[in-house]
N, C-alpha and C positions, 0 to 999 in steps of 0.2 A: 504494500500500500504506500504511496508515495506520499501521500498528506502525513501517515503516521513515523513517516524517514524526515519529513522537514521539521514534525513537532519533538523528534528528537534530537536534533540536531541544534534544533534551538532550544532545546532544556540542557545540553552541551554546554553550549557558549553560556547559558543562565547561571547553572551550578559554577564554573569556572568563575563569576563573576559573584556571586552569591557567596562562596567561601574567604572573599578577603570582604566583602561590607563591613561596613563600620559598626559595632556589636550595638550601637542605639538602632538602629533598621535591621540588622540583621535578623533577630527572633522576631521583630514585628511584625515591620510591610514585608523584608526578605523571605520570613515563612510563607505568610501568606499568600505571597508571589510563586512562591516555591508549590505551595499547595495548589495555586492555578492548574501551574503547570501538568502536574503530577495527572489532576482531573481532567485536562484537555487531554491528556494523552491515554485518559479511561475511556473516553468518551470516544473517540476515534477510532481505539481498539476495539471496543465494543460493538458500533456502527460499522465496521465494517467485519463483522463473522454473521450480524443480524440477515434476516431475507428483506428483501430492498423495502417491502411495506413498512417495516419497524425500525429501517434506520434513521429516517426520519430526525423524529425526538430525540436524539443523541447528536445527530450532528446540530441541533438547534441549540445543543446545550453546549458543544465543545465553542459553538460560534458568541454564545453570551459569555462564558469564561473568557474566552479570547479580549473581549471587548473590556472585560473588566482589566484583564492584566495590561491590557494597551495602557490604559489610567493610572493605573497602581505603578506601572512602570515608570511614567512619566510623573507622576509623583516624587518617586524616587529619586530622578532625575532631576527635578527640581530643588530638589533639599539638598543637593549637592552630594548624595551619595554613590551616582550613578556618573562618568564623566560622559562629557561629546560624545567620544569615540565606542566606549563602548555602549552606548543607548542609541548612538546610528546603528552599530550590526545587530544588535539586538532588534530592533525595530524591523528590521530587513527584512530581518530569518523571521519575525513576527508577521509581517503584513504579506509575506509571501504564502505561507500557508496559510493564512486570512482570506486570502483572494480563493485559495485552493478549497478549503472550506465552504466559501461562497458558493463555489461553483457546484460544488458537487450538494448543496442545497436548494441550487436550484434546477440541476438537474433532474433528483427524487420528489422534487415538488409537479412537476412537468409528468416522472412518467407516474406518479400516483393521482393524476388528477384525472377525475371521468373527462371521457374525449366527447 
């Protein structure tokens, strides 16, 4: 599954980034970010061993995680825990399965809708 190769990838780069935070965001926003992550990458595995009717709700919910950690992240970012540099590739590897995501929502929207 290629969506759940880039939501790994970019919980790569996260952890990498996640283990030197500043210990004031680390157990906070960094857990919880952390815990995003962990859930988007349920939700994807999950959606995709489902039969096409039921994956549905799964990828609706990896796409709301998503959206949340886009925020959370840039929060982060904001408080200066996060620099430039690494909140651009983070953001990258973020919106790129984001799109990817999208897509294959709106794909299972299209073939489960009465024609």
């Amino acid at each position: 599954m290629p969506v759940l190769e880039k939501v790994k990838l970019a919980y790569f780069l996260w952890y990498s980034y996640y283990q030197i935070l500043p210990k004031v965001h680390r157990y906070s926003l960094g857990a919880k970010i952390d815990k995003l992550f962990v859930d988007i990458i349920e939700a994807v595995s999950t959606a995709g061993f489902l039969p096409k009717e039921k994956k549905l709700p799964w990828v609706k919910l990896a796409i709301r995680k998503t959206d949340t950690l886009k925020v959370l992240l840039m929060v982060l970012w904001e408080m200066k825990s996060l620099d430039n540099k690494k909140f651009i590739a983070l953001s990258e590897k973020i919106e790129n399965f984001g799109r990817d995501l999208g897509g294959w929502h709106n794909k299972l929207v299209k073939e489960n809708s009465p024609v």
